[in-house]
FIGU-542810 format. One record per residue (C-alpha): residue in three letters; x, y, z negated; chain. Coordinates in nm, 4 decimals, decimal comma, padded with zeros to 6 digits, m for minus. Layout:
REM residues N
[pt ala; [X; Y; Z]; A],
...
REM end
This chain:
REM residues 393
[pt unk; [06,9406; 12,3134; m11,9090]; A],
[pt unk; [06,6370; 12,2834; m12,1450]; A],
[pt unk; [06,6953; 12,3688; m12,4900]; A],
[pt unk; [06,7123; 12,0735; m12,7997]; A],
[pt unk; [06,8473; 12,0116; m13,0498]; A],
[pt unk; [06,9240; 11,6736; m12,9566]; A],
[pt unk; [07,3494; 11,6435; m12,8794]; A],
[pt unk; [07,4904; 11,5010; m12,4939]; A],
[pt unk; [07,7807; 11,3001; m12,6153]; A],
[pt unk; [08,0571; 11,3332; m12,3487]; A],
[pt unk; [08,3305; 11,1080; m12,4109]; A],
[pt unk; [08,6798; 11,1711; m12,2885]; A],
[pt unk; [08,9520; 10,9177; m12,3138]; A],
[pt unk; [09,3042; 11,0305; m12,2827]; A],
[pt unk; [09,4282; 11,3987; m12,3695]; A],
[pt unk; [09,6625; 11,4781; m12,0970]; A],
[pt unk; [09,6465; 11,6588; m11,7997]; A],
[pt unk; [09,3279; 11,5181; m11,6482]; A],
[pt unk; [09,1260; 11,5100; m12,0142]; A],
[pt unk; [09,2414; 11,8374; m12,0967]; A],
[pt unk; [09,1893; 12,0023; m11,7708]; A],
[pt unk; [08,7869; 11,8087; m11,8212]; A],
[pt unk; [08,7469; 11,9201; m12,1605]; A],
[pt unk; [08,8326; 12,3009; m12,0948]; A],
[pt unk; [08,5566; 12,3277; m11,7942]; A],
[pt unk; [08,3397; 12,1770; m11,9974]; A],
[pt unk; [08,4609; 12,4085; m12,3141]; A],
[pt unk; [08,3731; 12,6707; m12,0046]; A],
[pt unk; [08,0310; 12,5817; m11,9194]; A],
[pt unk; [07,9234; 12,5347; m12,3338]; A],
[pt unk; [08,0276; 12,9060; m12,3830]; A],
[pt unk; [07,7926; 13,0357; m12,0733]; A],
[pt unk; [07,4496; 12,8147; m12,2359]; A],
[pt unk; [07,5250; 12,4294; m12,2390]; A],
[pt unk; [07,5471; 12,4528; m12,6489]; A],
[pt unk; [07,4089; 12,0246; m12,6937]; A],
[pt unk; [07,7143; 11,9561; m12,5889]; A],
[pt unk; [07,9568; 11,7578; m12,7882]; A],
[pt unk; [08,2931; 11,6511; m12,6591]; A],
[pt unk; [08,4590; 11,3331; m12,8263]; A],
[pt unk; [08,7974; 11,2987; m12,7239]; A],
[pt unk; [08,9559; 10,9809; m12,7989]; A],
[pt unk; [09,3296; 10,9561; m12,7508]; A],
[pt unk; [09,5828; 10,7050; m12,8700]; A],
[pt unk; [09,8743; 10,9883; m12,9325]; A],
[pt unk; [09,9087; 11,2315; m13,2399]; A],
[pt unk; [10,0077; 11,5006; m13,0218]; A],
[pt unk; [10,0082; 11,5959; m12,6244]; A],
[pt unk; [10,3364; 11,4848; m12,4885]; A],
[pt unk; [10,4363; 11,7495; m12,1606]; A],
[pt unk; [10,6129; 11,4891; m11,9732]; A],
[pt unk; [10,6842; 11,7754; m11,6738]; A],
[pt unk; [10,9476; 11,8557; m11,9242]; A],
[pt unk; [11,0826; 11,5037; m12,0454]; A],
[pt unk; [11,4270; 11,5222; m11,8927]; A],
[pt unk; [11,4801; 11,9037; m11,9707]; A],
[pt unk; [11,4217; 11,7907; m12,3007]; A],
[pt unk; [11,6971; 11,4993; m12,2719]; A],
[pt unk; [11,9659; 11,7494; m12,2564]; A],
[pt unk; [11,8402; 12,0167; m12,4033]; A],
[pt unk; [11,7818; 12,0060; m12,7728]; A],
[pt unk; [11,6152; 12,3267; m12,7980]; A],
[pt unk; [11,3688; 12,2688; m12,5500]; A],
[pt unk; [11,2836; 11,9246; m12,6332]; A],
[pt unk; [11,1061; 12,0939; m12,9501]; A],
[pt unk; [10,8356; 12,2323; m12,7398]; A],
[pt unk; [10,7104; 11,9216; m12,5626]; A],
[pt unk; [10,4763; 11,7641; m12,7743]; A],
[pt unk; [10,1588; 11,9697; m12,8822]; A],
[pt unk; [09,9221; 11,9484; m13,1334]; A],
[pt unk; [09,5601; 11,8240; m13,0589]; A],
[pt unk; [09,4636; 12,0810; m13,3852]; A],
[pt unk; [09,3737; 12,3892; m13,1839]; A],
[pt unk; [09,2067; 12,2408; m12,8690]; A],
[pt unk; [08,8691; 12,2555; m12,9787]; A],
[pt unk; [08,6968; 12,6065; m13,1431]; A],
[pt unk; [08,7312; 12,5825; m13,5335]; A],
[pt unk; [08,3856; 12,4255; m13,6801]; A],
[pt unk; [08,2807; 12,3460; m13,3703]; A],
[pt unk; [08,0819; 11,9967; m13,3680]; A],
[pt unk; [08,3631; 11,8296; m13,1140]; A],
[pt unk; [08,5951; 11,6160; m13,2524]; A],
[pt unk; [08,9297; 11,4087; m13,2038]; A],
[pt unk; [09,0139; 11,0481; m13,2558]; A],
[pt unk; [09,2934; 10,8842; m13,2333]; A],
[pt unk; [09,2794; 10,5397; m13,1497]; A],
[pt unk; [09,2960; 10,3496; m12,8106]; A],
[pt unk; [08,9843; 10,2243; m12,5832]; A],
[pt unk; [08,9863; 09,8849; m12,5439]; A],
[pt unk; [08,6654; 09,7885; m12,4137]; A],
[pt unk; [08,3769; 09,9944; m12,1636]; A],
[pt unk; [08,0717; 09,9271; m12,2026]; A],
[pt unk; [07,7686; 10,1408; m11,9745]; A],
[pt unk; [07,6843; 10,3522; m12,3113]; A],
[pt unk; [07,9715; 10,2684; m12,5177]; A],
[pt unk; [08,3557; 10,2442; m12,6328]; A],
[pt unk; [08,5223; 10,0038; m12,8544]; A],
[pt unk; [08,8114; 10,1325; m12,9946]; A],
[pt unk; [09,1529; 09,9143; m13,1285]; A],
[pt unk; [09,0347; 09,9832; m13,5169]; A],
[pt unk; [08,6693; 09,8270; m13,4309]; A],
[pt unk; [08,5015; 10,1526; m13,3847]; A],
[pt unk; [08,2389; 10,2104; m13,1764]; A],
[pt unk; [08,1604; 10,5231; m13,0073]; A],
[pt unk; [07,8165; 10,6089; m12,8472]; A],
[pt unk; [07,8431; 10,8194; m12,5051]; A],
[pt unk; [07,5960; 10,9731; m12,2670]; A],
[pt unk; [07,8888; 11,0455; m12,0230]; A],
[pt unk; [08,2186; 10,8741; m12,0204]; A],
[pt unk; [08,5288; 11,0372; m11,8618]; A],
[pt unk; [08,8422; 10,7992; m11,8207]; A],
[pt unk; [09,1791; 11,0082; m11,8080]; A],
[pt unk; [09,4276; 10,7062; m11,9401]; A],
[pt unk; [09,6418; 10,8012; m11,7123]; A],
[pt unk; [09,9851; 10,6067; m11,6716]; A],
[pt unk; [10,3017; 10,4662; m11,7984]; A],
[pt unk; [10,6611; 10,5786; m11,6718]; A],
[pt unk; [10,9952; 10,4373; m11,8331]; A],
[pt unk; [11,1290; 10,6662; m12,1078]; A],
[pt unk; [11,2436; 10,9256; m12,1068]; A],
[pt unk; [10,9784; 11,0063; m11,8644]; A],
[pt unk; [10,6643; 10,8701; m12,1131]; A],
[pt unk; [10,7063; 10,6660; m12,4141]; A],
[pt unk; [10,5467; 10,3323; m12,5220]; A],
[pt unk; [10,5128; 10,4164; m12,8636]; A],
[pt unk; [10,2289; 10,6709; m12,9633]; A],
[pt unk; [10,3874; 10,8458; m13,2334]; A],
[pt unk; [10,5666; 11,2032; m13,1417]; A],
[pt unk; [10,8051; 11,1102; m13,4290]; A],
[pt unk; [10,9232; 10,7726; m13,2823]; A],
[pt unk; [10,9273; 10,9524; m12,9372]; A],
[pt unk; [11,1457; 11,2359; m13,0275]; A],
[pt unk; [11,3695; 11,0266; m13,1752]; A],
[pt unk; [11,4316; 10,7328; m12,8984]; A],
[pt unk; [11,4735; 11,1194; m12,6890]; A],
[pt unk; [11,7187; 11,2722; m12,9425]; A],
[pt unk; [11,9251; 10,9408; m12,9890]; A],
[pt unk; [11,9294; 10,8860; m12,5473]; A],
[pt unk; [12,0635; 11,2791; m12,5619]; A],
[pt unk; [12,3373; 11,2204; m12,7986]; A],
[pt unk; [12,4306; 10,9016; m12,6122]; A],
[pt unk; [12,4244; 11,0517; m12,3247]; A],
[pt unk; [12,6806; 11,3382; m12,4088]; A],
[pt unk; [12,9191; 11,0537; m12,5577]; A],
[pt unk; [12,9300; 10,9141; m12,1736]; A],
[pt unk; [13,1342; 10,9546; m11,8809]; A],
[pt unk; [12,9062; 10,7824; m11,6066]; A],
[pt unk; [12,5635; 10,8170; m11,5383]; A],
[pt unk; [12,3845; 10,5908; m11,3343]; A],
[pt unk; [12,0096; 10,6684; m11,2459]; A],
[pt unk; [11,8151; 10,3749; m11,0889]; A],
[pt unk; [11,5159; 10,4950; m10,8980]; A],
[pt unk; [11,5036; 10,7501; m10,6525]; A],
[pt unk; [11,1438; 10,9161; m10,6450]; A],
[pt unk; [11,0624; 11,2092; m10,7804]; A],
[pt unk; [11,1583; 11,1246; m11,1807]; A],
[pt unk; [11,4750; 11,0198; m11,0535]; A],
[pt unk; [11,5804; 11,3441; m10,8477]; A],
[pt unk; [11,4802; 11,5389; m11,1855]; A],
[pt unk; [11,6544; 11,2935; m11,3908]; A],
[pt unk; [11,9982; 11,2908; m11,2231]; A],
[pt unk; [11,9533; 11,6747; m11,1490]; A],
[pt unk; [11,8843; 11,7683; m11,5337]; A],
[pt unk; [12,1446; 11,5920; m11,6223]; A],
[pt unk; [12,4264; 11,6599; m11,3597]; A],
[pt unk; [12,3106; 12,0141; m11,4046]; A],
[pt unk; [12,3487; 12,0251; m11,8136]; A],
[pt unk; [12,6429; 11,7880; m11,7503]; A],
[pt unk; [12,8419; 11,8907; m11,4848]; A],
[pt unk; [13,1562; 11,6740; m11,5475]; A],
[pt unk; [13,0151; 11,3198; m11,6150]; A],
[pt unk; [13,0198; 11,1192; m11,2972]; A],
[pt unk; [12,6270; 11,0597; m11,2192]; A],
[pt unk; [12,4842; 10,8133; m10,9936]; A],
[pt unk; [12,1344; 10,8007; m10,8459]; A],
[pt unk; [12,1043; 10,4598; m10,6791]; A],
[pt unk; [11,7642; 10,4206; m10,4666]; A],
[pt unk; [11,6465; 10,0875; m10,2826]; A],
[pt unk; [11,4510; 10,3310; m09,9769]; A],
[pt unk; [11,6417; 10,4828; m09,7324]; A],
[pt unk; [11,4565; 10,8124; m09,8192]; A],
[pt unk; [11,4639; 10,9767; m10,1840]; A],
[pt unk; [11,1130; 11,0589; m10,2895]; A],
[pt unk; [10,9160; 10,8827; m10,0061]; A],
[pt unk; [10,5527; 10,9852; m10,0691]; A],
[pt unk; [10,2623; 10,9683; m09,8366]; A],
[pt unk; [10,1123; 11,3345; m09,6736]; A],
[pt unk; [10,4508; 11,5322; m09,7487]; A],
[pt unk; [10,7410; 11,6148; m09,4666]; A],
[pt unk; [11,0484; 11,4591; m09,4052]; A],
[pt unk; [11,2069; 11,7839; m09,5003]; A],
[pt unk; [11,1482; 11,7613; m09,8617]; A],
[pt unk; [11,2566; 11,3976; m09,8875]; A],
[pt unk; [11,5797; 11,4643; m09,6675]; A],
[pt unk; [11,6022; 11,8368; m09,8403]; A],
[pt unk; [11,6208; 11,6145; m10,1816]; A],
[pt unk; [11,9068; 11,3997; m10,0527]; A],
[pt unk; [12,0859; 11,7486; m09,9626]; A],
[pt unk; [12,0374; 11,9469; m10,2729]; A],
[pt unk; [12,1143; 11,6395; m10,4887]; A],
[pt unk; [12,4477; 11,5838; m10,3830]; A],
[pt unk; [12,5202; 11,9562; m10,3448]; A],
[pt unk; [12,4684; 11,9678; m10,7167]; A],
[pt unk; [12,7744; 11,6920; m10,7296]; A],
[pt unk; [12,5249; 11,3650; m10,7681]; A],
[pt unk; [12,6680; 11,0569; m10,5751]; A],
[pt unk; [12,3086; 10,9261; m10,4009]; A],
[pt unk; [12,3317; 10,5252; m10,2955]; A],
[pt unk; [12,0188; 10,4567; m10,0701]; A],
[pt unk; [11,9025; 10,1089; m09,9823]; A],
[pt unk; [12,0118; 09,8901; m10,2268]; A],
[pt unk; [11,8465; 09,7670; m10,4989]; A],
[pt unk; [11,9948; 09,7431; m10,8568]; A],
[pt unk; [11,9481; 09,4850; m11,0796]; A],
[pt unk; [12,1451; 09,5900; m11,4214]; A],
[pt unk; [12,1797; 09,3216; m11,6938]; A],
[pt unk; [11,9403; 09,4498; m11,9572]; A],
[pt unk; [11,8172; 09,7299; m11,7984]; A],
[pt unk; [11,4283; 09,6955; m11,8077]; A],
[pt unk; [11,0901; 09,9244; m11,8378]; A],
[pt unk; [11,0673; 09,8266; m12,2213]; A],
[pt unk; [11,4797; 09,9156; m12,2374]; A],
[pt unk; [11,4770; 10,1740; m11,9972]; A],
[pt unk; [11,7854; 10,3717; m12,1245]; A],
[pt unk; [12,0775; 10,1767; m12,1801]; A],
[pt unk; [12,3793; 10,2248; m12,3554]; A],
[pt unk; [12,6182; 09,9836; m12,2304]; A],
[pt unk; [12,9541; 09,8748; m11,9952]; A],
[pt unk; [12,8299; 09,7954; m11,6312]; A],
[pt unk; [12,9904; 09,6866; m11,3413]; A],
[pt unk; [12,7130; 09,7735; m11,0451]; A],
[pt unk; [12,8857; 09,6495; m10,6910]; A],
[pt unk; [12,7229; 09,8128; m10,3831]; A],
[pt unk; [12,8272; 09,7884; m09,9953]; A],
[pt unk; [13,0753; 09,9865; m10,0150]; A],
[pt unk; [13,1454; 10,0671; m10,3424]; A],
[pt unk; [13,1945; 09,9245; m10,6937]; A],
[pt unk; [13,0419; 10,1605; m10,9497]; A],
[pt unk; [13,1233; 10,1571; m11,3012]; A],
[pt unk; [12,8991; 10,3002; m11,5933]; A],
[pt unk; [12,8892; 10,3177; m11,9398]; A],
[pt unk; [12,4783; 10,4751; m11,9823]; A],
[pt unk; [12,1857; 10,3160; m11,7255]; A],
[pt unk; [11,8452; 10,4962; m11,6775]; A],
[pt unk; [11,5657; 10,3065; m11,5286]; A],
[pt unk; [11,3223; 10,5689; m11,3287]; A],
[pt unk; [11,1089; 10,2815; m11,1454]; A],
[pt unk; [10,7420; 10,2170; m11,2365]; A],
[pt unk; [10,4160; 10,3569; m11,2857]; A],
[pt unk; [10,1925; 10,1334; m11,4322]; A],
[pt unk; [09,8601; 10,1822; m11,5196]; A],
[pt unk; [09,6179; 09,9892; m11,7787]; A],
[pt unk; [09,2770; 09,9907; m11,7298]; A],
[pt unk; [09,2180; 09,6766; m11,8839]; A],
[pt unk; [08,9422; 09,8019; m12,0912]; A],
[pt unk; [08,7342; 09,8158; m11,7604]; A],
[pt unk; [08,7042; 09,3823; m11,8043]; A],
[pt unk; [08,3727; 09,4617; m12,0106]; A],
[pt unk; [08,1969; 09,6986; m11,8190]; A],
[pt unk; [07,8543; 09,5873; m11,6817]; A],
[pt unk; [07,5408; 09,7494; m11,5624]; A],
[pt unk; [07,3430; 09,7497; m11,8710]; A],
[pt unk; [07,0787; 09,4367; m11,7269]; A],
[pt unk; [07,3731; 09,2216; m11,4716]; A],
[pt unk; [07,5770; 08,9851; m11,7053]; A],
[pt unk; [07,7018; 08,8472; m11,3972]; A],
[pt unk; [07,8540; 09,1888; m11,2637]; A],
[pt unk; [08,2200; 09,1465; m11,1816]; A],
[pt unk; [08,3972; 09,4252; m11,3412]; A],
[pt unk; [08,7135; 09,3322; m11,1454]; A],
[pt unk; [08,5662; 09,5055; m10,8153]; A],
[pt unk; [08,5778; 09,8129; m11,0177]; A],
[pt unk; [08,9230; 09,8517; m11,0219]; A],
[pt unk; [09,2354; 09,7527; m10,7145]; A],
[pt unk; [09,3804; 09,4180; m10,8168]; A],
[pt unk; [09,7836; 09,5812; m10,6971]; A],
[pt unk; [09,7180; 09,9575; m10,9240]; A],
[pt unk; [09,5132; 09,8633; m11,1330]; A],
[pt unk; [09,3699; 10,2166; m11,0971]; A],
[pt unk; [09,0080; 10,2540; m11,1044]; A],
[pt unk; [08,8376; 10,2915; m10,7916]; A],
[pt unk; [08,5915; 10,6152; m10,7934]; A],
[pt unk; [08,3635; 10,7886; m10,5268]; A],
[pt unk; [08,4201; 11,1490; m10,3761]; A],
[pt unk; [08,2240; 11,2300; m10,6809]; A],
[pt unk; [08,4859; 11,0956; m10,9145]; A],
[pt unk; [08,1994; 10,8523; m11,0203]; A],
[pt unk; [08,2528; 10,4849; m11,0777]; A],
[pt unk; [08,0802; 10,3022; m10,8104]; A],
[pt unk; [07,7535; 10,1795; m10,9706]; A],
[pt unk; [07,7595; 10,3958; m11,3207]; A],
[pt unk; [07,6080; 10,7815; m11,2429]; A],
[pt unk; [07,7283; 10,8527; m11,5834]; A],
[pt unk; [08,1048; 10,7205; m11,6106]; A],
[pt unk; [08,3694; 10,9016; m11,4497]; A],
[pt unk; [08,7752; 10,9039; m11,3688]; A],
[pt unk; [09,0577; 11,1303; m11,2412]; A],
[pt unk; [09,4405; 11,1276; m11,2977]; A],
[pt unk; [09,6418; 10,8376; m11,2804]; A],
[pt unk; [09,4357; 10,5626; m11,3580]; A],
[pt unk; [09,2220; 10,6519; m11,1039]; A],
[pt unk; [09,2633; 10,6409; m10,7151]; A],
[pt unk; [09,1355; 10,9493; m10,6085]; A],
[pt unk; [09,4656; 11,1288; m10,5016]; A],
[pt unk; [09,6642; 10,9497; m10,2831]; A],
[pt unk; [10,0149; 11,1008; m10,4542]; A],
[pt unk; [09,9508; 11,1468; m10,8565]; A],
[pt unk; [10,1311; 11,4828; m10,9245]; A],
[pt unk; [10,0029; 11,7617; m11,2350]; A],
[pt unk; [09,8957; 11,9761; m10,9257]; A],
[pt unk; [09,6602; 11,7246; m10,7983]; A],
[pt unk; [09,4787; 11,6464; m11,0880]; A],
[pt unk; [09,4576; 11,9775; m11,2556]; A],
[pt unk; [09,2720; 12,0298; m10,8912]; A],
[pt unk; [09,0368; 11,7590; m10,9266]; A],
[pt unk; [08,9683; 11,6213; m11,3051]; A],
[pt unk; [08,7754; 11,9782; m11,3018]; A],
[pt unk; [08,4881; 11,8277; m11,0732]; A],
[pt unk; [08,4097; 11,5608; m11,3955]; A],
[pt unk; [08,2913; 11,8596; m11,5898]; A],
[pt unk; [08,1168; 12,0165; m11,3034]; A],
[pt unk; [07,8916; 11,6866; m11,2411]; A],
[pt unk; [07,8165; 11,6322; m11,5595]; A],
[pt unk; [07,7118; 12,0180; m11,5943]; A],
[pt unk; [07,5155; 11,9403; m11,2775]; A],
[pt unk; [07,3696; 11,5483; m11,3986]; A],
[pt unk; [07,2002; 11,7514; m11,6898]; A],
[pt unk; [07,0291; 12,0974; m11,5585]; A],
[pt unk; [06,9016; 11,8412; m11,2572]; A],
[pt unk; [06,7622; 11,6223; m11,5553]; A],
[pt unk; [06,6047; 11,9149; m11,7362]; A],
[pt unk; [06,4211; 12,0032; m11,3973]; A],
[pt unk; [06,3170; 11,6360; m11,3036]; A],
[pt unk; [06,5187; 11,6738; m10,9532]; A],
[pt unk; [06,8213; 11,5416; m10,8041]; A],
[pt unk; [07,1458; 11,6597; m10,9178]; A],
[pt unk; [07,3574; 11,8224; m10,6560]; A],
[pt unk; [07,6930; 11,6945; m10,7223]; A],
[pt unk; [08,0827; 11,8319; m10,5943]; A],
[pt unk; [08,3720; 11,6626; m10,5116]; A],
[pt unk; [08,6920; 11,8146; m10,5398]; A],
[pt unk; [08,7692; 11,8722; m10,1691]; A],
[pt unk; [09,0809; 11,9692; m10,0574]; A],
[pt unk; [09,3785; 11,9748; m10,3140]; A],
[pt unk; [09,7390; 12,1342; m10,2708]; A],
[pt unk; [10,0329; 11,9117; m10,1041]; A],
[pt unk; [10,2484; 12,0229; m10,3625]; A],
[pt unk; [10,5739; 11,9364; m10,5328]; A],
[pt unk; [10,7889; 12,0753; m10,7506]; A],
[pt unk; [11,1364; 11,8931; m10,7895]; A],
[pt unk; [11,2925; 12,0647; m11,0669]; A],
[pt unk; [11,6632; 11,9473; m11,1137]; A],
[pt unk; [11,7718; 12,2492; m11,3748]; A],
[pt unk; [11,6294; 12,5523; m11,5377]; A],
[pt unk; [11,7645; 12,7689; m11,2132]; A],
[pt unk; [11,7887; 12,4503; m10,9650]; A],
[pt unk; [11,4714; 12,2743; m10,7378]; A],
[pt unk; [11,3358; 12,1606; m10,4335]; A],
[pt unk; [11,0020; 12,3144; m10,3311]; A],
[pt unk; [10,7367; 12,1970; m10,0707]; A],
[pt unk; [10,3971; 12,4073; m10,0630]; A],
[pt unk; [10,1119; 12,4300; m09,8507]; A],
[pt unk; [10,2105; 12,7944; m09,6015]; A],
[pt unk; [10,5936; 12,8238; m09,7311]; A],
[pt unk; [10,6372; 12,4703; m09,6672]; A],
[pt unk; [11,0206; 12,3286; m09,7711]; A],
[pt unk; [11,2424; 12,5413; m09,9869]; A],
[pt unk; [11,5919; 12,5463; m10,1918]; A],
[pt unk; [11,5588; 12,8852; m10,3121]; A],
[pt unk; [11,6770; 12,8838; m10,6713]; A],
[pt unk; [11,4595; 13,2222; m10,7084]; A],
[pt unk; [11,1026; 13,0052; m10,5933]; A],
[pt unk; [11,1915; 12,6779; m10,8112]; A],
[pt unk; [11,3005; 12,8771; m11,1094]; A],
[pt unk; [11,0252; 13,0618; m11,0721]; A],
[pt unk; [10,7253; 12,8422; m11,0251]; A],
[pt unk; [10,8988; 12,5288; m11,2664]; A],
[pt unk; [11,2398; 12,4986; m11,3157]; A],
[pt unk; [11,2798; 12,8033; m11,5501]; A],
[pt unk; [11,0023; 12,6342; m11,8312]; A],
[pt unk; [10,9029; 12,3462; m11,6408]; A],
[pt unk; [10,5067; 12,4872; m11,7059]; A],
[pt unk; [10,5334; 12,4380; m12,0531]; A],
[pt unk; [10,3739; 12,7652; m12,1397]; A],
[pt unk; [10,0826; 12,6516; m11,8674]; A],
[pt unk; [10,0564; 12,3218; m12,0896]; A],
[pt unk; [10,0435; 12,5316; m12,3655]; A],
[pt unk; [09,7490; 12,7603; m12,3327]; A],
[pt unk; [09,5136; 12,4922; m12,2287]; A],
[pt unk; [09,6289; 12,3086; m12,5644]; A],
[pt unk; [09,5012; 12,7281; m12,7173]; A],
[pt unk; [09,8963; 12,6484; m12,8449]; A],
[pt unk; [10,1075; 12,9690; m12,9046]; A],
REM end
């Protein structure tokens, strides 16, 4: 890349797994020459939230003090990238407009937004403080109980009714699932989603499949309830006294309404994105379809077939590399020679206790071993992983 003195803005929006895992490639490449550089992440949070550790964190008061992380060390001291925090509300082909009114100039735009889950999984609210505390108060609810229920049966619901049958062993808890098949996700075998069933109810959780709740007052905005319920099934009448709602993934990319090629007012920005997700829909490249510069990976984009950490810590990477790539080609006057993330891991990691989990990987394929799961999750649940690419000790 030519030398000047003149900065590449590269715009990131969203500070979790997919922006982080873009920022520290590109944090890689600025070290080894690319110095006009500067990285503007924008995200909506004061801190990271490490929601692979959200229900260890329910019952576990310790641990729930080591899953949010500071944005403070992410960046090199007096280096010229910077953090806000503030949400994107509007795209534009060479800029952001931010809730507050901001506006914020890019060269390259990376959209990592990512996704909302009910709580305890994510949180609506973007303050840590107001997060940990909805966590904290759920937690001492939840010890006051005697019957769990758990609505939702994919893979935040095995962890759910796992963590807390595990830290709990005593309370009656209930996972009820409208599939016939616990954690029924495309590209991975009918071992894992039948070995879930198994090692669920050998930890003592009663597992309903097929039927599908509906619990007074039980919603995604009041996703843990405290309250008497009287849930009838076929075959059973189950009463419970504290309801978790693990159903939903829903993504915004609303802001993508505004985006037009920077001479076609009449562009329809709705193509850009799948009417059903929501989630953005990008090329092999990660590119937007139409806009070289703007990219997207994680959750709000539709990439991966199966959104897991594994998948996009596999391919937000290839943003970074492109962009790297977009710029030297520029410098020369030739075409840039972009990647695609090619082939990612099938991998899940069910974690239903710190020595308890269900493990399918590519070559060892479906496992129970306490040894594996406590090994490769269940023990930290990758915190210390989350961690280093925060530069968090």
């Amino acid at each position: 890349m030519a030398q000047t003195t003149e900065l590449v803005k590269v715009v990131v929006v969203g500070g979790s797994f997919a922006g982080v895992a873009t920022i520290q490639t590109l944090l890689a490449s600025i070290k080894s020459g690319h110095k006009n550089i500067q990285i503007i992440l924008i995200e909506k949070r004061d801190a990271r939230h490490h929601p692979i550790g959200a229900f260890r964190a329910l019952v576990d008061a310790e641990y729930a003090k080591r899953v949010w992380i500071p944005y403070s060390n992410l960046f090199p001291k007096d280096s010229h990238h910077k953090i806000i925090q503030d949400k994107v509300t509007q795209v534009h082909h060479d800029h952001v407009v931010l809730a507050s009114g901001q506006t914020v100039a890019f060269d390259y735009l990376a959209l990592c937004t990512g996704s909302d889950n009910p709580a305890p999984a994510k949180f609506l609210a973007d303050s840590s403080k107001e997060s940990i505390a909805i966590t904290n108060k759920a937690r001492e609810d939840l010890k006051k109980s005697k019957s769990v229920v758990v609505v939702g049966g994919g893979a935040c619901g095995v962890e759910l009714a796992g963590e807390i049958k595990n830290a709990f062993p005593d309370k009656k808890v209930t996972l009820i699932h409208s599939s016939q098949t616990l954690v029924d996700y495309p590209g991975y075998s009918p071992a894992l989603k039948a070995g879930a069933l198994t090692h669920l109810r050998e930890l003592g959780v009663d597992v309903v499949l097929g039927v599908q709740a509906q619990i007074e007052g039980l919603t995604f905005q009041n996703s843990i309830q405290v309250a008497p319920r009287t849930i009838v099934t076929p075959g059973k009448t189950i009463e419970s006294d504290i309801q978790f709602l693990s159903v939903g993934n829903r993504v915004d990319t609303s802001y993508i309404s505004t985006l037009k090629p920077a001479n076609s007012s009449s562009f329809d920005s709705s193509t850009l994105v799948h009417a059903d997700s929501h989630q953005i829909k990008v090329q092999k490249t990660l590119q937007l379809f139409g806009f070289d510069n703007i990219f997207a990976a994680g959750d709000c984009a539709d990439y991966s077939k199966v959104q897991t950490a594994a998948a996009t810590g596999a391919v937000a990477p290839t943003i970074a590399k492109n962009i790297i790539a977009l710029e030297e080609a520029k410098a020369k006057n030739k075409t840039a020679k972009l990647s695609n993330p090619g082939w990612y891991p099938s991998l899940m990691l069910l974690a239903t206790g710190p020595e308890t989990g269900v493990i399918a990987m590519p070559l060892i394929g479906t496992r129970f071993s306490n040894s594996i799961s406590k090994a490769l999750k269940s023990k930290d649940l990758m915190i210390g992983m989350t961690n280093s690419s925060m530069n968090w000790k």
